[in-house]
C-alpha positions in Angstrom: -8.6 12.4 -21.5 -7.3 9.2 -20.1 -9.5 7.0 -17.7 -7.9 5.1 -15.0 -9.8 2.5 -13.1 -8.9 1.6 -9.7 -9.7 -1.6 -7.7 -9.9 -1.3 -3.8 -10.3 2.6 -4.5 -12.2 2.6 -0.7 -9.1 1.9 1.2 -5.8 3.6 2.5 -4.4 3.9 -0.7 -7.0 4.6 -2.9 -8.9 7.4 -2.6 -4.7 9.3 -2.4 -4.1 7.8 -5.6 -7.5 8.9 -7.1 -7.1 12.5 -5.8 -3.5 12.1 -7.1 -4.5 10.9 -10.6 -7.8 13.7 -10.7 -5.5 16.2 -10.8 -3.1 15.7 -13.4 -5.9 15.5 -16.2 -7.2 11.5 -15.6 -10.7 10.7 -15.3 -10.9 8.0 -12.4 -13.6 5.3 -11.9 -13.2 3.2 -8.9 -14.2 -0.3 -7.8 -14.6 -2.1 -4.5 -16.5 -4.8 -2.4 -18.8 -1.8 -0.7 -22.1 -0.6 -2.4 -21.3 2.8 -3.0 -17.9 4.4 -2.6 -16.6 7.2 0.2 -18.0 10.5 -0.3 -14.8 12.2 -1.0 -13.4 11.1 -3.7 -14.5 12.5 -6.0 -14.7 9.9 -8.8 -16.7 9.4 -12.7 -18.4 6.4 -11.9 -18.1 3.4 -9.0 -19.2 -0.2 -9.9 -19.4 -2.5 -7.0 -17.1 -5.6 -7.4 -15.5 -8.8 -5.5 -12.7 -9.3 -7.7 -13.0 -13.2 -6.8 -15.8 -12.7 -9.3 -14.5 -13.3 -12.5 -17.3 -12.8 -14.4 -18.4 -9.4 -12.9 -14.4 -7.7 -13.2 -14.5 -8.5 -16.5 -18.5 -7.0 -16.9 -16.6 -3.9 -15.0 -13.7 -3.3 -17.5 -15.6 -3.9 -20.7 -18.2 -1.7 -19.5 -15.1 1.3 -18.0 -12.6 0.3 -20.5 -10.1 2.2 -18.5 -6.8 2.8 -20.2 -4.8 2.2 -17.0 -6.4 0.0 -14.4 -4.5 0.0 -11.0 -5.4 -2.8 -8.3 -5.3 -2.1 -4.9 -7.4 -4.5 -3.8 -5.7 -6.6 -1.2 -5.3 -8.5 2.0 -2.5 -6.1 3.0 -0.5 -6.5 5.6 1.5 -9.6 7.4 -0.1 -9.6 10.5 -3.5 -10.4 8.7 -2.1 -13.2 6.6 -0.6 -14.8 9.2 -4.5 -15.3 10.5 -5.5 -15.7 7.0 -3.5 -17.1 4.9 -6.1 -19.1 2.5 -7.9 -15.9 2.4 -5.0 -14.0 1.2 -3.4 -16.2 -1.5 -7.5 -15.9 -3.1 -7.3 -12.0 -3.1 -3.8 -11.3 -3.8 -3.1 -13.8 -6.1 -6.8 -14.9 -8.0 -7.6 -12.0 -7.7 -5.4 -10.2 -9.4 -4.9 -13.1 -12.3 -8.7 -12.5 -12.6 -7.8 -8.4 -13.3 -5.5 -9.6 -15.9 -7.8 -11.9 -17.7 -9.9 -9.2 -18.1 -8.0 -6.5 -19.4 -6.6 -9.5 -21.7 -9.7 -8.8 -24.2 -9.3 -5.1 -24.1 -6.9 -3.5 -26.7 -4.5 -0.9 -25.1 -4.7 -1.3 -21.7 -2.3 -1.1 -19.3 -2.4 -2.6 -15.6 -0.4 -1.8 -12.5 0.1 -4.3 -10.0 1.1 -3.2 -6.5 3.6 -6.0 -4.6 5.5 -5.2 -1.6 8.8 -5.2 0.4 7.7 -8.4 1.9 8.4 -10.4 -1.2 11.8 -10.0 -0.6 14.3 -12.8 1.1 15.7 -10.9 4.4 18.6 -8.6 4.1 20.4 -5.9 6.3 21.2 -4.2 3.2 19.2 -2.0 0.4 16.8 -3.9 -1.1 17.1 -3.9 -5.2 14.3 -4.6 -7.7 17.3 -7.3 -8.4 17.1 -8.4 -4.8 16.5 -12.3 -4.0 12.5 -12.5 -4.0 12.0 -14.8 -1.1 8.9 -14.0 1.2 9.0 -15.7 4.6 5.2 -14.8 5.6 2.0 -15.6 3.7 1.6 -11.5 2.4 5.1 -11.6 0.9 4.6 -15.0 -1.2 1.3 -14.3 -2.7 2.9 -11.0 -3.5 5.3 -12.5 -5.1 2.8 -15.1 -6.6 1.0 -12.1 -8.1 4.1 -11.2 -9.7 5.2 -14.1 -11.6 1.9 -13.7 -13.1 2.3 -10.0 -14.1 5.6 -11.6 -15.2 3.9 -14.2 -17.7 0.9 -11.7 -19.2 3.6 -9.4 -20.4 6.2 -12.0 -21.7 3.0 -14.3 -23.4 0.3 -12.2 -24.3 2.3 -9.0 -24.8 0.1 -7.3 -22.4 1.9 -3.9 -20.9 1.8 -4.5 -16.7 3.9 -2.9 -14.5 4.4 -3.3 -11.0 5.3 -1.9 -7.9 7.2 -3.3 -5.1 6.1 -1.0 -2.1 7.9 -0.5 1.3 5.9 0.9 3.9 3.5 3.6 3.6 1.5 5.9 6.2 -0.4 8.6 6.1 -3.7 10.4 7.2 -6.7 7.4 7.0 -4.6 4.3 7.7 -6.7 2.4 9.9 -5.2 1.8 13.4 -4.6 -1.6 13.0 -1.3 -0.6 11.1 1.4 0.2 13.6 1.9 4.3 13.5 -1.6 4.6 13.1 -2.4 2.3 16.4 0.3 4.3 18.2 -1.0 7.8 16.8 -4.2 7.0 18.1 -3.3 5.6 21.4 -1.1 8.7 22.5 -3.8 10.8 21.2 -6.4 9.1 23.5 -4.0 9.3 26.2 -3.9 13.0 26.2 -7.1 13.9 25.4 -7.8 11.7 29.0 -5.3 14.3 30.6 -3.6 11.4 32.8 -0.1 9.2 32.2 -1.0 6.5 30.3 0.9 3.7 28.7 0.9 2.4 24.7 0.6 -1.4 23.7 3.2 -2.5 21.3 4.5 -5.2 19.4 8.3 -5.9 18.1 10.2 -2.7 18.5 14.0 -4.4 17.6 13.1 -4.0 13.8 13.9 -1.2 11.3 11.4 -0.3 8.5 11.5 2.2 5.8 8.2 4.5 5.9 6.9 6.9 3.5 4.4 9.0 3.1 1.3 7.9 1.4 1.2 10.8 -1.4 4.8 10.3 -2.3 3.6 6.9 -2.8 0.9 7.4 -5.2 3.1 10.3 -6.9 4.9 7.4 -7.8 2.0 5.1 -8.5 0.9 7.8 -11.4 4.5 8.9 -13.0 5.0 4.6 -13.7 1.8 5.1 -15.3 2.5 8.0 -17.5 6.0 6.5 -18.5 6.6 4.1 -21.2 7.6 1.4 -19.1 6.6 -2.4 -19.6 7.2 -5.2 -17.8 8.9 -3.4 -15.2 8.8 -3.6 -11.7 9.7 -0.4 -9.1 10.5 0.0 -5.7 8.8 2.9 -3.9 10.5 4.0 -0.9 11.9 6.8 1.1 15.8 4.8 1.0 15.6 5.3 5.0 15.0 2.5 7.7 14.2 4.3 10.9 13.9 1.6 14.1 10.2 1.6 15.1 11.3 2.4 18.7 12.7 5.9 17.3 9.0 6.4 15.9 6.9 5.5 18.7 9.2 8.6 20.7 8.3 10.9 18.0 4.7 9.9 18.7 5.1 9.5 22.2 6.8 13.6 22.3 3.7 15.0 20.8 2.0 14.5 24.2 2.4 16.6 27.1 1.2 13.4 29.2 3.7 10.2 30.6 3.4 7.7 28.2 4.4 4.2 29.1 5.3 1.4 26.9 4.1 -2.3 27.4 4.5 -5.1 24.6 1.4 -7.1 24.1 2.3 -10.9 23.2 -0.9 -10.5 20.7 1.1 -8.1 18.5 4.3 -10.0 18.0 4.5 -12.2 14.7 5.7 -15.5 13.7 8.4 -14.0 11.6 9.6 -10.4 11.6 12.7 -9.0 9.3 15.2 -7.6 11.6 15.7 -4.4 8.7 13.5 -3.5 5.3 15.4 -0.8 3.2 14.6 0.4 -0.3 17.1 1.0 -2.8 14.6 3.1 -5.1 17.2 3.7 -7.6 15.5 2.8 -10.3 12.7 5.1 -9.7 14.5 7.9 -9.3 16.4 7.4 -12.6 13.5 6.1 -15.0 10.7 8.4 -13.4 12.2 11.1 -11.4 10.7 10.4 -9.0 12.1 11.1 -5.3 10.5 10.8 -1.7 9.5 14.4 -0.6 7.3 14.6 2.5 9.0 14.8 6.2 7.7 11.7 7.9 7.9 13.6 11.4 5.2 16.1 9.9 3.2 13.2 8.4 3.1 11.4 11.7 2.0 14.8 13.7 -1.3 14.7 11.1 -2.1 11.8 11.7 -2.3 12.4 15.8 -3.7 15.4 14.8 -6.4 13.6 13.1 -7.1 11.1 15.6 -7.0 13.9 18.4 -10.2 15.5 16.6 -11.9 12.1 17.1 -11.1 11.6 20.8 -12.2 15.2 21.7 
């Protein structure tokens, strides 16, 4: 049986890919900064890490010696870069060089390194794993920074990394300070307070292609069971909705009078007027294709955060 390890397995995306990976046949380990990993997920063994450690990831490998290793770890998203940006070129970019050094002595191990959308230069068009890759926020560049490096382990050391560029992704467990999330939560607590109510936003004039998390990892898993090297994949649904059509999905769920107000707070330095994924590539080398209605995926998650407000 295969063994995958996965770094950051305590966030968003991990504990989906590790259920995802469980079962189709993989035995999954996980590694994060925490002392013991969430209850659910259901994992072979846990080894506490900081992946700025160099000396304790590689300790971790040798000891797992995973056949796929998939790193997750991550400052991940814009808005925290921006406050953080030293912070995030350690994580995203030592840290994942420091991954790579250690799967370097193992024999037969493969690594998957997740990028993002943000690496790419603006464009109101599809976005193309041939796209220009040139980030305009501190996320996107050490992204793209991790890249280059998945780049040079394959090309000089013959080392088989892939990598994923990944629009955005939502789903049940994204904290609330990602945007569907916040606004999931906020419309929730305004109807479980049975008054009107209004929702704090940020830049509404932008466009963003969202899919669901387990579409996501689905995707995550079939690169990893292909015979792919040295590639790298968009993941996407191919569909860049305007965030102001999302927050009146969200806002329709609630029988109450939902306001909007934008708070200066939430606004960033630099925001792409459109993000769409051309995810071609994916679809032909993987079969892979989107398949979860992002209406229904949005209703979960106020679902979810209704069960908590009651």
């Amino acid at each position: 049986m295969a063994r995958a390890l996965i770094f950051g397995v305590n966030g968003f995306v991990g504990p989906w890919l590790a259920r995802e990976l469980t079962a189709h046949g993989w035995e999954v380990c996980g590694s994060d900064r925490a002392d013991a990993p969430k209850t659910d997920l259901g994992i072979l063994a846990y080894r506490q890490t900081d992946l700025l450690d160099s000396g304790r990831v590689a300790t971790v490998v040798a000891e797992l010696h995973p056949d796929l290793i998939v790193n997750l770890a991550a400052v991940s998203s814009v808005g925290a870069s921006w406050k953080a940006p030293q912070a995030t070129v350690k994580v995203n970019v030592v840290g994942a060089v420091n991954v790579l050094e250690a799967v370097r002595a193992l024999d037969g191990c493969q690594v998957l390194l997740v990028g993002s959308s943000e690496e790419y230069a603006p464009s109101e068009g599809p976005l193309s794993e041939g796209s220009p890759v040139l980030a305009n926020n501190p996320y996107g560049i050490s992204k793209a920074s991790q890249g280059r490096f998945a780049d040079l382990y394959h090309e000089h050391y013959g080392m088989r990394v892939n990598r994923v560029r990944a629009f955005n992704h939502t789903g049940p467990g994204q904290r609330p300070t990602f945007v569907l999330p916040s606004w999931c939560r906020q419309v929730a607590d305004i109807e479980c307070s049975g008054r009107p109510g209004t929702v704090q936003v940020g830049n509404l004039d932008v466009r963003r292609d969202f899919s669901d998390v387990r579409d996501v990892v689905r995707a995550y898993r079939l690169i990893a069971e292909s015979d792919c090297a040295g590639e790298v994949f968009n993941v996407g649904s191919g569909v860049a909705r305007p965030l102001s059509e999302l927050l009146d999905t969200i806002r329709s769920f609630s029988s109450q009078e939902i306001g909007v107000e934008t708070d200066p707070a939430l606004m960033r330095p630099s925001d792409n007027p459109v993000i769409l994924c051309d995810c071609g590539k994916a679809k032909h080398l993987l079969g892979w294709r989107p398949e979860r209605n992002l209406t229904n995926t949005l209703w979960e998650m106020y679902e979810g955060f209704l069960e908590v407000a009651e």
